[in-house]
mmCIF file of the protein (N, C-alpha, C, O) and its ligand, coordinates in Angstrom:
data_MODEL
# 
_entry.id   MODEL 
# 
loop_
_entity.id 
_entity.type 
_entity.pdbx_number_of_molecules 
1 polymer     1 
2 non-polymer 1 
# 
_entity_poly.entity_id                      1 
_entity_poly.type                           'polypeptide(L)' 
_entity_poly.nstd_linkage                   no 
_entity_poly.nstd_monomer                   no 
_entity_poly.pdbx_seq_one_letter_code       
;(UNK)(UNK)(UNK)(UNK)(UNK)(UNK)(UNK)(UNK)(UNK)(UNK)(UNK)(UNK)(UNK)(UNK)(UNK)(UNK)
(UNK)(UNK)(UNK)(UNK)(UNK)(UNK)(UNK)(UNK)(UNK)(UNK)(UNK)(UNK)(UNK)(UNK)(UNK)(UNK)
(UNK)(UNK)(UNK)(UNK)(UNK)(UNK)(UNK)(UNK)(UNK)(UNK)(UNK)(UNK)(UNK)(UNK)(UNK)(UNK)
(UNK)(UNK)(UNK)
;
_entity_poly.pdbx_seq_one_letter_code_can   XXXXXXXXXXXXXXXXXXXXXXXXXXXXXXXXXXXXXXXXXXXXXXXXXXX 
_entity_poly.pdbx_strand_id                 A 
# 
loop_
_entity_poly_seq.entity_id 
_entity_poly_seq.num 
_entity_poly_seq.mon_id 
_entity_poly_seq.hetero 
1 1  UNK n 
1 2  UNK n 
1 3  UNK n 
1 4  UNK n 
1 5  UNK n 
1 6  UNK n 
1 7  UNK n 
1 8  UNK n 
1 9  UNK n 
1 10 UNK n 
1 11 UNK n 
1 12 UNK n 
1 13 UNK n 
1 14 UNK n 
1 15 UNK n 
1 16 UNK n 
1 17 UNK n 
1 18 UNK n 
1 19 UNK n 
1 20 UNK n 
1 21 UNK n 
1 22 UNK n 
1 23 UNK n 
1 24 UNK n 
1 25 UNK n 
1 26 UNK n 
1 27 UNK n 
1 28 UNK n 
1 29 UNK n 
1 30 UNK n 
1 31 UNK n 
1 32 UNK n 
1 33 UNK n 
1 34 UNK n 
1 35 UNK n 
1 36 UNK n 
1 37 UNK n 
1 38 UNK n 
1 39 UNK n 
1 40 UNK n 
1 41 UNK n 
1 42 UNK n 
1 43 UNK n 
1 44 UNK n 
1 45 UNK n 
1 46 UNK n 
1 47 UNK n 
1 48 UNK n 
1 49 UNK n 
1 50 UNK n 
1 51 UNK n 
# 
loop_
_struct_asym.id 
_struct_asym.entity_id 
A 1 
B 2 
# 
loop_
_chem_comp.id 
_chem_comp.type 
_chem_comp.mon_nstd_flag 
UNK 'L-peptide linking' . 
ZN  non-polymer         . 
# 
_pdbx_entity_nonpoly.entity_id   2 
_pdbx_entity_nonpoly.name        ? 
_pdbx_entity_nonpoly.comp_id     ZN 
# 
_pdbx_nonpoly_scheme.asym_id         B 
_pdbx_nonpoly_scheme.entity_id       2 
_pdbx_nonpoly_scheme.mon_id          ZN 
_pdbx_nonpoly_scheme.ndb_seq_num     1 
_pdbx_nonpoly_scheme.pdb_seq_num     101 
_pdbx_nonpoly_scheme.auth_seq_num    101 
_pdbx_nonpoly_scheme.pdb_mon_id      ZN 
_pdbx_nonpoly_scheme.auth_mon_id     ZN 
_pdbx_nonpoly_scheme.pdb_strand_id   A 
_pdbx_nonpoly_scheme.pdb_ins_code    . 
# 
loop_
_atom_site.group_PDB 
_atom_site.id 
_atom_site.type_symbol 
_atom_site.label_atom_id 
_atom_site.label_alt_id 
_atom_site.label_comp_id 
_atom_site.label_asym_id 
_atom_site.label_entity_id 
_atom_site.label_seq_id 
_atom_site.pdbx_PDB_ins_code 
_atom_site.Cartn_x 
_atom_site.Cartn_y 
_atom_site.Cartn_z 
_atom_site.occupancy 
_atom_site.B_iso_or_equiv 
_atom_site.pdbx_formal_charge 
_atom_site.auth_seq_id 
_atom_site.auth_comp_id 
_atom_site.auth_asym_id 
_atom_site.auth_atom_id 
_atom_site.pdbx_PDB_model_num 
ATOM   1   N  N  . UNK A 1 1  ? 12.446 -17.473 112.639 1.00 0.00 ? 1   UNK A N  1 
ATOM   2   C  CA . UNK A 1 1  ? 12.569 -18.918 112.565 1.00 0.00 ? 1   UNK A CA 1 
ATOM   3   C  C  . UNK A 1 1  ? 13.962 -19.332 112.083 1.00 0.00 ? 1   UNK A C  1 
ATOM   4   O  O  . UNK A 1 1  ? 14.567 -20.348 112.424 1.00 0.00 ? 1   UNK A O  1 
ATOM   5   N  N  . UNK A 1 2  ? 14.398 -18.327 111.184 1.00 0.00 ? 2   UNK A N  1 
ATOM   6   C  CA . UNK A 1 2  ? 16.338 -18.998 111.157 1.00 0.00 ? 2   UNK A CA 1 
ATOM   7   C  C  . UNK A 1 2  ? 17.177 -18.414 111.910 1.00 0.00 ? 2   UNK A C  1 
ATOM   8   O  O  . UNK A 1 2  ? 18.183 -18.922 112.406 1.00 0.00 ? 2   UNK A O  1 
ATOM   9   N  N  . UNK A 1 3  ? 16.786 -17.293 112.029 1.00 0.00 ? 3   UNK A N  1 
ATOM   10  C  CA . UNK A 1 3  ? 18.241 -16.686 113.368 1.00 0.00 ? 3   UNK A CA 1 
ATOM   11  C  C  . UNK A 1 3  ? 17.712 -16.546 114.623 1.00 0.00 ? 3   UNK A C  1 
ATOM   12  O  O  . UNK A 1 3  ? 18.400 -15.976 115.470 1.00 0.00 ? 3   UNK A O  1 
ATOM   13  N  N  . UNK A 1 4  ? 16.196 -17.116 115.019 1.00 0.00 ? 4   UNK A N  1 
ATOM   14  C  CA . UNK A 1 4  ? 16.203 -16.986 116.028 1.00 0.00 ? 4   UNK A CA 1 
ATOM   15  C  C  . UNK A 1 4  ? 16.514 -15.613 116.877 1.00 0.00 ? 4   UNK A C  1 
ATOM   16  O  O  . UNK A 1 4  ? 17.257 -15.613 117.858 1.00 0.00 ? 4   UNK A O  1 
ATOM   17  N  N  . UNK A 1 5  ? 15.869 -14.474 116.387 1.00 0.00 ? 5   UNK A N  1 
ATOM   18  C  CA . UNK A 1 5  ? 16.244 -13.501 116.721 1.00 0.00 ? 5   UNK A CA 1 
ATOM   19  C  C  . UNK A 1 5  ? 15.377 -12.774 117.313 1.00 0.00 ? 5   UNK A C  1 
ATOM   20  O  O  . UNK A 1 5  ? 15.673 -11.625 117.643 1.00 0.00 ? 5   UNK A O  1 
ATOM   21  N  N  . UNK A 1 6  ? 13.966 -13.377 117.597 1.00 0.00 ? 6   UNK A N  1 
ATOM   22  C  CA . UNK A 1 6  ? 12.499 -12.515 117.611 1.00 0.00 ? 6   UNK A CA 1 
ATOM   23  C  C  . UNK A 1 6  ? 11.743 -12.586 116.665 1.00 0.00 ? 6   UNK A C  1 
ATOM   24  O  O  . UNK A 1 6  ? 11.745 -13.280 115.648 1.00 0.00 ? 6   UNK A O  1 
ATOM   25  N  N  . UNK A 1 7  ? 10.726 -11.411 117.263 1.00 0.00 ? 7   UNK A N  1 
ATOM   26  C  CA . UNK A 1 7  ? 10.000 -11.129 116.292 1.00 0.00 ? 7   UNK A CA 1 
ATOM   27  C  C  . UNK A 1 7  ? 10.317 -10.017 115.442 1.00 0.00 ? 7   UNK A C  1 
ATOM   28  O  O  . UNK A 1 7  ? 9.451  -9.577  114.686 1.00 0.00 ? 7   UNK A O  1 
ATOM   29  N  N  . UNK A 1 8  ? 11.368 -9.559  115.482 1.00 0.00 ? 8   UNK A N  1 
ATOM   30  C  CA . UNK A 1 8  ? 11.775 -8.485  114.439 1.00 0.00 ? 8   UNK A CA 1 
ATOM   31  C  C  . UNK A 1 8  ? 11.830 -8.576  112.814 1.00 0.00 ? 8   UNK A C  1 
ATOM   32  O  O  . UNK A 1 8  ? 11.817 -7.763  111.890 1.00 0.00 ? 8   UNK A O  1 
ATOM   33  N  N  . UNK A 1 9  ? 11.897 -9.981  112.949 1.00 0.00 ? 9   UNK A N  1 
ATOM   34  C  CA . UNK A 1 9  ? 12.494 -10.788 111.424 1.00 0.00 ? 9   UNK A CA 1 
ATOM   35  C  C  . UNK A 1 9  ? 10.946 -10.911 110.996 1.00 0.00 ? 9   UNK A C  1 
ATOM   36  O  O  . UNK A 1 9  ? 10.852 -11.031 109.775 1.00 0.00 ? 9   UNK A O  1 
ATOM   37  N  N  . UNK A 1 10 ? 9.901  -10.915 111.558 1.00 0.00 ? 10  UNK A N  1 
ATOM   38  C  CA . UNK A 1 10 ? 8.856  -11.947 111.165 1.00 0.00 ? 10  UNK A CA 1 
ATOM   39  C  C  . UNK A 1 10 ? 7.914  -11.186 110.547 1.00 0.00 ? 10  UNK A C  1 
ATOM   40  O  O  . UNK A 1 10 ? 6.955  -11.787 110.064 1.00 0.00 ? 10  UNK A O  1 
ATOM   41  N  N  . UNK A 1 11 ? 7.963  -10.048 110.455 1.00 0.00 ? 11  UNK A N  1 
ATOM   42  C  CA . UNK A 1 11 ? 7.963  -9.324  108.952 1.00 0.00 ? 11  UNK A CA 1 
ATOM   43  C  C  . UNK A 1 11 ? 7.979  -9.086  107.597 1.00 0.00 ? 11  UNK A C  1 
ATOM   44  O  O  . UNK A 1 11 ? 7.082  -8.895  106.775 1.00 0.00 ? 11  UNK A O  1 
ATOM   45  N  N  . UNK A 1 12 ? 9.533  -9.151  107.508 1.00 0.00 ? 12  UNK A N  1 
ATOM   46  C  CA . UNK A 1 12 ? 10.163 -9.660  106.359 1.00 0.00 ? 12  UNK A CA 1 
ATOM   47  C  C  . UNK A 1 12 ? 9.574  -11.235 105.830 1.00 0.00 ? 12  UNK A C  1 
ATOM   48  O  O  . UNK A 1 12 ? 8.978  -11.514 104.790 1.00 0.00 ? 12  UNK A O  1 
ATOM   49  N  N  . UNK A 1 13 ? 9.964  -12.066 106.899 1.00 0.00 ? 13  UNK A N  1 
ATOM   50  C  CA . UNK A 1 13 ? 9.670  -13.760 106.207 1.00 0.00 ? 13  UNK A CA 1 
ATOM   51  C  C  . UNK A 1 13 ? 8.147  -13.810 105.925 1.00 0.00 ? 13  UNK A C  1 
ATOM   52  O  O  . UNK A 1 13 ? 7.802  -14.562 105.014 1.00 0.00 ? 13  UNK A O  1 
ATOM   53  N  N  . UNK A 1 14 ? 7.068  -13.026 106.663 1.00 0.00 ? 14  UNK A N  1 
ATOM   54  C  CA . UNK A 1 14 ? 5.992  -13.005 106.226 1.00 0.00 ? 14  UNK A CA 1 
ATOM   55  C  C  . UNK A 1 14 ? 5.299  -12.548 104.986 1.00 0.00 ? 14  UNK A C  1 
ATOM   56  O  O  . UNK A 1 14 ? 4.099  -12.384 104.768 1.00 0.00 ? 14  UNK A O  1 
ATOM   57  N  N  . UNK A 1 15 ? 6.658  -12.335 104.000 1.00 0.00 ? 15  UNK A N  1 
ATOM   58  C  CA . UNK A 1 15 ? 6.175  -10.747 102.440 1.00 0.00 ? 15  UNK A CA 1 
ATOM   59  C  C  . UNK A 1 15 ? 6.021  -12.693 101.875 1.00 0.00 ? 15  UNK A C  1 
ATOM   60  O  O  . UNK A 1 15 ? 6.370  -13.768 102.363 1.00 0.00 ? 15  UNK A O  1 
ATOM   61  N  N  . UNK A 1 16 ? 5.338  -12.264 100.675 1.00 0.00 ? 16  UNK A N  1 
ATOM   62  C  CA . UNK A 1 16 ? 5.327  -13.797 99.892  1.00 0.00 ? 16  UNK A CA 1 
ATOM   63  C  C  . UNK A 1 16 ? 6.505  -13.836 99.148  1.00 0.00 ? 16  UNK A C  1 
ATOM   64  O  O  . UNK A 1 16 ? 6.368  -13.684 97.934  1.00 0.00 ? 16  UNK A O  1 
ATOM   65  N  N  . UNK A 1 17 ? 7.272  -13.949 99.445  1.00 0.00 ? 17  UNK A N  1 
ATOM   66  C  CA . UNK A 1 17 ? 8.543  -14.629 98.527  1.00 0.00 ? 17  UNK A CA 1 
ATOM   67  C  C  . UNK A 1 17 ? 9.089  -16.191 98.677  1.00 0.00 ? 17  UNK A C  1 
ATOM   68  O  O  . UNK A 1 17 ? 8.706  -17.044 99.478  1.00 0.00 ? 17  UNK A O  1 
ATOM   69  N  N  . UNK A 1 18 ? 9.818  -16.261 97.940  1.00 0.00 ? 18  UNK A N  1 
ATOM   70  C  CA . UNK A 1 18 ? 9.362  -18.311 97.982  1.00 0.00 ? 18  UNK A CA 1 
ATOM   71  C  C  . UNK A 1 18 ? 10.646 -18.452 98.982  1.00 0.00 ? 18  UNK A C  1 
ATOM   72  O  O  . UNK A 1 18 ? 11.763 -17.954 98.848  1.00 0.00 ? 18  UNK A O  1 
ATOM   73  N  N  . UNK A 1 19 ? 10.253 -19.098 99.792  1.00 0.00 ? 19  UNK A N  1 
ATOM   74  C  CA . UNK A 1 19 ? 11.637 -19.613 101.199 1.00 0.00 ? 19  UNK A CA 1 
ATOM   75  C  C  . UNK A 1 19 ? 12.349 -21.024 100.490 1.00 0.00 ? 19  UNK A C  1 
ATOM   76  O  O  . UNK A 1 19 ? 11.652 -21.466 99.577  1.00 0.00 ? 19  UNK A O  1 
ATOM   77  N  N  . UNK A 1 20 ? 13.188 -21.542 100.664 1.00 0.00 ? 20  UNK A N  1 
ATOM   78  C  CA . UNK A 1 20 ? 13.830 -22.365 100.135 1.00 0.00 ? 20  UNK A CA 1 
ATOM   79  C  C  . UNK A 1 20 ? 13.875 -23.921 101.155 1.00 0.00 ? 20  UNK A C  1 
ATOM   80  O  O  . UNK A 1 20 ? 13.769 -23.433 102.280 1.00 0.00 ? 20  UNK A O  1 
ATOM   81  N  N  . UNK A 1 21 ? 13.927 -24.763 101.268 1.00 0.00 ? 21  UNK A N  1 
ATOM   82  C  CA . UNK A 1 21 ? 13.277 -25.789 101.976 1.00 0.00 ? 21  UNK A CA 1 
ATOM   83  C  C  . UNK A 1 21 ? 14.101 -26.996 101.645 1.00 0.00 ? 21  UNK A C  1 
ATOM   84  O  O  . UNK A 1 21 ? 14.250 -26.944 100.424 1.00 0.00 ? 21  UNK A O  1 
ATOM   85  N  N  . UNK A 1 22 ? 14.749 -28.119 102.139 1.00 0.00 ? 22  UNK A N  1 
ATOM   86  C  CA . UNK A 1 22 ? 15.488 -29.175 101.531 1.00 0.00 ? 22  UNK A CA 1 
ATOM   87  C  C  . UNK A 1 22 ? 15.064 -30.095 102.336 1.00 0.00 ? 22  UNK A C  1 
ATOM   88  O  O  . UNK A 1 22 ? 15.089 -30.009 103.564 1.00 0.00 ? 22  UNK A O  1 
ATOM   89  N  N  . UNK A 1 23 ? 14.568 -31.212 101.564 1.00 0.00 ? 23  UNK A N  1 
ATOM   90  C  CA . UNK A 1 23 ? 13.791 -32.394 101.902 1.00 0.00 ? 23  UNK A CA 1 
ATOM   91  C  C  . UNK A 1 23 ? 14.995 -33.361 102.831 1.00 0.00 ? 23  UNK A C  1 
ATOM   92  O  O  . UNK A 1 23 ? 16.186 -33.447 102.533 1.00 0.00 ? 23  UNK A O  1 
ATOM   93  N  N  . UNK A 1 24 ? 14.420 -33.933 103.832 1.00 0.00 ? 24  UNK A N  1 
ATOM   94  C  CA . UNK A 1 24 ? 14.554 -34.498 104.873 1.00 0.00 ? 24  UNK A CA 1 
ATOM   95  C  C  . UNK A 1 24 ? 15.242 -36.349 104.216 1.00 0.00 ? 24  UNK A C  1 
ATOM   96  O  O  . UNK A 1 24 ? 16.259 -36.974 104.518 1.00 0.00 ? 24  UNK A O  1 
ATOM   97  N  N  . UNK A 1 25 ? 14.032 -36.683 103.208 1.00 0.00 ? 25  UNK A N  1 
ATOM   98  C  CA . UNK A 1 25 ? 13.586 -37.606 103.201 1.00 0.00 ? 25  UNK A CA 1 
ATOM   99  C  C  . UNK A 1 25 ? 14.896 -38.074 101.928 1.00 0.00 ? 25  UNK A C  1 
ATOM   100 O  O  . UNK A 1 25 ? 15.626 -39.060 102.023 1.00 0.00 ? 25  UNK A O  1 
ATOM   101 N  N  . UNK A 1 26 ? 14.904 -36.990 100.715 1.00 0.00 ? 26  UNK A N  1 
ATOM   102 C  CA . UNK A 1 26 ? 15.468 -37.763 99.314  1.00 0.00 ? 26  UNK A CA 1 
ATOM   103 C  C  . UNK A 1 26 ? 16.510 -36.451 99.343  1.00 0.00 ? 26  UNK A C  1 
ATOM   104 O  O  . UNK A 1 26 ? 17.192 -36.509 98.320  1.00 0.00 ? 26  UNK A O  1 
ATOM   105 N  N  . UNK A 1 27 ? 16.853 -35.352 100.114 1.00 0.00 ? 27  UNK A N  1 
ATOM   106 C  CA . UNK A 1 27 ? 18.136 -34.210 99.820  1.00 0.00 ? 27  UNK A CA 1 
ATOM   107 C  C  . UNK A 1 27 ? 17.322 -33.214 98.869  1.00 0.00 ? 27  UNK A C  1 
ATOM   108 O  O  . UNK A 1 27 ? 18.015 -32.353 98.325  1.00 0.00 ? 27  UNK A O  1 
ATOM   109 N  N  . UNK A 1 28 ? 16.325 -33.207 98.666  1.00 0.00 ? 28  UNK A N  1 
ATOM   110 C  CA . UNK A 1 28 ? 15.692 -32.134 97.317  1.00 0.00 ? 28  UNK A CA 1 
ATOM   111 C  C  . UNK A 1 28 ? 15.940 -31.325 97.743  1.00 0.00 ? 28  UNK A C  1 
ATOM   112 O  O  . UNK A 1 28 ? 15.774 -31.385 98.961  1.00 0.00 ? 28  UNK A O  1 
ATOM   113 N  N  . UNK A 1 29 ? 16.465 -30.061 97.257  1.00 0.00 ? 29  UNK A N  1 
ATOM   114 C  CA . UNK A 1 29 ? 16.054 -28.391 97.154  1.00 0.00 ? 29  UNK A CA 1 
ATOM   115 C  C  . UNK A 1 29 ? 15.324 -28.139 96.432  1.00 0.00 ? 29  UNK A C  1 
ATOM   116 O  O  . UNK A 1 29 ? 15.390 -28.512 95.261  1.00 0.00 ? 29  UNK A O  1 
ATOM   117 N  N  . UNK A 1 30 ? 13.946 -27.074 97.150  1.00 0.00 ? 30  UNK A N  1 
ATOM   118 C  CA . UNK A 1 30 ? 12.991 -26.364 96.538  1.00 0.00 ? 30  UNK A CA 1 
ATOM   119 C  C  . UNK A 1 30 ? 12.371 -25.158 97.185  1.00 0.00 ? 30  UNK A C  1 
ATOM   120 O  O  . UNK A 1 30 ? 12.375 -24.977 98.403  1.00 0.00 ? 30  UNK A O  1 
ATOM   121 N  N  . UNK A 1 31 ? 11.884 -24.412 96.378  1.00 0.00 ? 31  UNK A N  1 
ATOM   122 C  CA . UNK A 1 31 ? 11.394 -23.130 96.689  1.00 0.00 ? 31  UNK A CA 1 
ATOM   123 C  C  . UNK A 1 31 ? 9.992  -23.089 96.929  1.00 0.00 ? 31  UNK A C  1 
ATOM   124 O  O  . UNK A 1 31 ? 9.415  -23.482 95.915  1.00 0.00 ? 31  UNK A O  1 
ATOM   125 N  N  . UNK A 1 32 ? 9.209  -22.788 97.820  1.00 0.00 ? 32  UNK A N  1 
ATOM   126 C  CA . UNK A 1 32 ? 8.004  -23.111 98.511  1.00 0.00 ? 32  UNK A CA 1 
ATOM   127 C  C  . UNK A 1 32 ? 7.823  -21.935 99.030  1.00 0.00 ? 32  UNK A C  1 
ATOM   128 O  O  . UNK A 1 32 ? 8.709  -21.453 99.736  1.00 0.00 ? 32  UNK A O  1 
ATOM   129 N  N  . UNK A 1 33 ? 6.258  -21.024 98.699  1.00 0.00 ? 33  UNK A N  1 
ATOM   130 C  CA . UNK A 1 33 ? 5.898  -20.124 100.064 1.00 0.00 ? 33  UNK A CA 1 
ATOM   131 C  C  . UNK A 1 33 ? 4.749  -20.732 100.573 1.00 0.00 ? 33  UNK A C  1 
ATOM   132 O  O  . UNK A 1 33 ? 3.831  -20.029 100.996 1.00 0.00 ? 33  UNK A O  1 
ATOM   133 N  N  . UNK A 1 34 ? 4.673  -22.144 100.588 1.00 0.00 ? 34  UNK A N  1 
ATOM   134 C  CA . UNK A 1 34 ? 3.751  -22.418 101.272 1.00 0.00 ? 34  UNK A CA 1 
ATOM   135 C  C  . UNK A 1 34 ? 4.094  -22.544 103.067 1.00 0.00 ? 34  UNK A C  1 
ATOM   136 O  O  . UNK A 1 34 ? 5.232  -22.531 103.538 1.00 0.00 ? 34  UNK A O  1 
ATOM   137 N  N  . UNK A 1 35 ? 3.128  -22.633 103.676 1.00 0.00 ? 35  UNK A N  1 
ATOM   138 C  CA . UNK A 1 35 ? 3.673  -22.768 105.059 1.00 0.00 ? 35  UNK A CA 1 
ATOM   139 C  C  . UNK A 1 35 ? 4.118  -24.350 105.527 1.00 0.00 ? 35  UNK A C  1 
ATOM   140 O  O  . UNK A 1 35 ? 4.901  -24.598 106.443 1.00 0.00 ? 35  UNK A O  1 
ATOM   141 N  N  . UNK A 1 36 ? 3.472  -25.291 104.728 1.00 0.00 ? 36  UNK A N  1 
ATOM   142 C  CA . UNK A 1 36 ? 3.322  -26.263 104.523 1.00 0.00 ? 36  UNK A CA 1 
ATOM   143 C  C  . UNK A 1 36 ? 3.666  -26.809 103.216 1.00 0.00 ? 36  UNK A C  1 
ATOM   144 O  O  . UNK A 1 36 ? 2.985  -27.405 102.381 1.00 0.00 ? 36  UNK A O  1 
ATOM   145 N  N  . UNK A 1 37 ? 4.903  -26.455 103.243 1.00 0.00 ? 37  UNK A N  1 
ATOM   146 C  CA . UNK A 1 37 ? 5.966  -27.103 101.837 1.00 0.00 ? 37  UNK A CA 1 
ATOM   147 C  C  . UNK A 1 37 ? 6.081  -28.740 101.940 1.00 0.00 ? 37  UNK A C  1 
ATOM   148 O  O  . UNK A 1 37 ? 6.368  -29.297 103.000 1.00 0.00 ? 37  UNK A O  1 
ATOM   149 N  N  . UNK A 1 38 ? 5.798  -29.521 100.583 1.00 0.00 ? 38  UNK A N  1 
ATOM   150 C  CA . UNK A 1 38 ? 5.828  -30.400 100.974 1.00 0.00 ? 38  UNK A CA 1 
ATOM   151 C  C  . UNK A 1 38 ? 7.166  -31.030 99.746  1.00 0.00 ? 38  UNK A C  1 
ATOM   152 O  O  . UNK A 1 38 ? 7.080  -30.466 98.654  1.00 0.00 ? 38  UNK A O  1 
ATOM   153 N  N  . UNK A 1 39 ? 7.938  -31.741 99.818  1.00 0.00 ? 39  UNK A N  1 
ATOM   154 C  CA . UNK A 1 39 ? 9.107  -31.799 98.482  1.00 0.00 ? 39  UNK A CA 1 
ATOM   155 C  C  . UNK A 1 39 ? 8.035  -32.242 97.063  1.00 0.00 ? 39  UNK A C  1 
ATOM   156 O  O  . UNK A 1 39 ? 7.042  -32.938 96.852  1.00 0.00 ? 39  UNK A O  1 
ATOM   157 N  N  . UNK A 1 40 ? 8.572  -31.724 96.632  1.00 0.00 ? 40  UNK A N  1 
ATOM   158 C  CA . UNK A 1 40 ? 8.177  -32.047 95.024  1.00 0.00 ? 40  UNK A CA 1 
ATOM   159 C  C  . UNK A 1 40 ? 8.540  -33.275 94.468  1.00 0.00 ? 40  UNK A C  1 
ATOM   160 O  O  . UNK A 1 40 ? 7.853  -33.784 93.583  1.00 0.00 ? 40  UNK A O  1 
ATOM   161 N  N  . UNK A 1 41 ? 9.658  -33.855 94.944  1.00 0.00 ? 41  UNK A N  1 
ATOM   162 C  CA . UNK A 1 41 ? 10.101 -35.060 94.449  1.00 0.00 ? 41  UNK A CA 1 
ATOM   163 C  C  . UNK A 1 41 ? 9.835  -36.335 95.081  1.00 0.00 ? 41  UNK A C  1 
ATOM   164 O  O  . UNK A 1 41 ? 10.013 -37.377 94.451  1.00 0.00 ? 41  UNK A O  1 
ATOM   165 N  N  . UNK A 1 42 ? 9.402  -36.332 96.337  1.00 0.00 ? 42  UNK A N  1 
ATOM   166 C  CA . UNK A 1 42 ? 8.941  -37.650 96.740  1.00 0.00 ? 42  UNK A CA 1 
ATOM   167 C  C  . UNK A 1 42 ? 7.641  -37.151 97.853  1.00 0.00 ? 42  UNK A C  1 
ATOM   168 O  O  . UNK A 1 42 ? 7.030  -37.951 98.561  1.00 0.00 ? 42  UNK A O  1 
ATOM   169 N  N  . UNK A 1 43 ? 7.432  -35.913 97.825  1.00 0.00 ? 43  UNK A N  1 
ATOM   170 C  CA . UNK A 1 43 ? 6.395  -35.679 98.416  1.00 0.00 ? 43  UNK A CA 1 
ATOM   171 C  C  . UNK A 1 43 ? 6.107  -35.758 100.130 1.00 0.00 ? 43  UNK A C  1 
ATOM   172 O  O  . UNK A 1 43 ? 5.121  -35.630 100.855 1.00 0.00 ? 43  UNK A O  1 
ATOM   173 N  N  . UNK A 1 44 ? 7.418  -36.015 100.302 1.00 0.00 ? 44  UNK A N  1 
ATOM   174 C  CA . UNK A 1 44 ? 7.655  -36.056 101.667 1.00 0.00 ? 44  UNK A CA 1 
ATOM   175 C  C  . UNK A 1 44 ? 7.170  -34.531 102.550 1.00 0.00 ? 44  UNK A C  1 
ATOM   176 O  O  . UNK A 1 44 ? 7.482  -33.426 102.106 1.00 0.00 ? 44  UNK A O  1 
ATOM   177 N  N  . UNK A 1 45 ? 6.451  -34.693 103.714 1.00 0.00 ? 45  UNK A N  1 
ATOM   178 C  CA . UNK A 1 45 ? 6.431  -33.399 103.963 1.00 0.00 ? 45  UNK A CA 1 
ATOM   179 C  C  . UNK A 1 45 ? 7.824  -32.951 105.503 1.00 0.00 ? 45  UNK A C  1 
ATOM   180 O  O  . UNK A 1 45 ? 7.804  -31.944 106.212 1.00 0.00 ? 45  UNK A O  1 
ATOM   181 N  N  . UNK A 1 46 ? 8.589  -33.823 105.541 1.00 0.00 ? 46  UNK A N  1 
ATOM   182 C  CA . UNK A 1 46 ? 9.471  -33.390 106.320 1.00 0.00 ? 46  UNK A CA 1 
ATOM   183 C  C  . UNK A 1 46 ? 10.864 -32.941 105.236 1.00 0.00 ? 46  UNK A C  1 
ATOM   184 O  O  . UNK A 1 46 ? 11.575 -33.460 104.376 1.00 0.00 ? 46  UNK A O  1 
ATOM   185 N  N  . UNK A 1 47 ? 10.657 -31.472 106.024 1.00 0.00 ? 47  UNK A N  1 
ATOM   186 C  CA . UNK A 1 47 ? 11.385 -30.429 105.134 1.00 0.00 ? 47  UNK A CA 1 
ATOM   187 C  C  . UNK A 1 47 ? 12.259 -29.659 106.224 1.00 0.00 ? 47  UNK A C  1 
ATOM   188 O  O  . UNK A 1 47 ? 11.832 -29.500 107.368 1.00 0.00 ? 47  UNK A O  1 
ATOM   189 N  N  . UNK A 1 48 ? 13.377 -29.236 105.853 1.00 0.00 ? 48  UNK A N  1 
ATOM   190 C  CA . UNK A 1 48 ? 14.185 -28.102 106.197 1.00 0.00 ? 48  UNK A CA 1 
ATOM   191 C  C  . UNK A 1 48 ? 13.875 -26.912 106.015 1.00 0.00 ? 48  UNK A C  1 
ATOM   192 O  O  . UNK A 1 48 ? 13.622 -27.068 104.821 1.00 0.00 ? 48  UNK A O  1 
ATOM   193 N  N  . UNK A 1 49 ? 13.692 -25.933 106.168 1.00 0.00 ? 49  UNK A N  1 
ATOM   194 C  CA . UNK A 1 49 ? 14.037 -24.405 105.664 1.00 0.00 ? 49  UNK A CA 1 
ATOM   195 C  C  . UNK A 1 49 ? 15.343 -24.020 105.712 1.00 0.00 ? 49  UNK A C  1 
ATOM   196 O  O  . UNK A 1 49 ? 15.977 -23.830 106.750 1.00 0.00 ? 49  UNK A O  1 
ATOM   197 N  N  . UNK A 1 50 ? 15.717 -23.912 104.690 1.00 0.00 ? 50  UNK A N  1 
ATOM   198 C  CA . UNK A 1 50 ? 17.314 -23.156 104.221 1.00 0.00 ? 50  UNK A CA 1 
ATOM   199 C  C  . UNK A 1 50 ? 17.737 -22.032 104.291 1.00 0.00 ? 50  UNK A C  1 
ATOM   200 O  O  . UNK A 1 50 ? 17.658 -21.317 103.291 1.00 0.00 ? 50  UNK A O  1 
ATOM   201 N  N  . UNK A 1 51 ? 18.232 -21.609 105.327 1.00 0.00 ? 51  UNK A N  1 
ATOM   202 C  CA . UNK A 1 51 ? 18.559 -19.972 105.430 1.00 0.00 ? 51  UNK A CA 1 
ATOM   203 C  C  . UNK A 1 51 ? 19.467 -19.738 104.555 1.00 0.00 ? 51  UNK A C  1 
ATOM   204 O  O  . UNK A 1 51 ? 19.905 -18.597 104.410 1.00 0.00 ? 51  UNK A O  1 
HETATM 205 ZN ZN . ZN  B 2 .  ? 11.980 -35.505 99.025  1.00 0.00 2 101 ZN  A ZN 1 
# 
């Protein structure tokens, strides 16, 4: 899902470690392993993932 490289990567991004995510809505950075990160600060659920 960030390099677009296959499925080779989808492995790794699948271990639970927290992915990093920056809100759409207010600029937040946050760390989320949900699949469905939603920002912490205004609760917006349109999010980035931050490679
Ligand atoms: Zn936000």
């Amino acid at each position: 899902m960030c390099s677009g490289a296959g499925g080779f990567d989808v492995e790794l991004t699948q271990r639970l470690k927290p992915k990093k995510y920056k809100c759409r809505s207010c600029g937040a950075t946050f760390e989320s392993v949900s699949k469905h990160p939603v920002c912490p600060t205004c609760q917006s659920e349109s999010v980035d993932e931050v490679c």
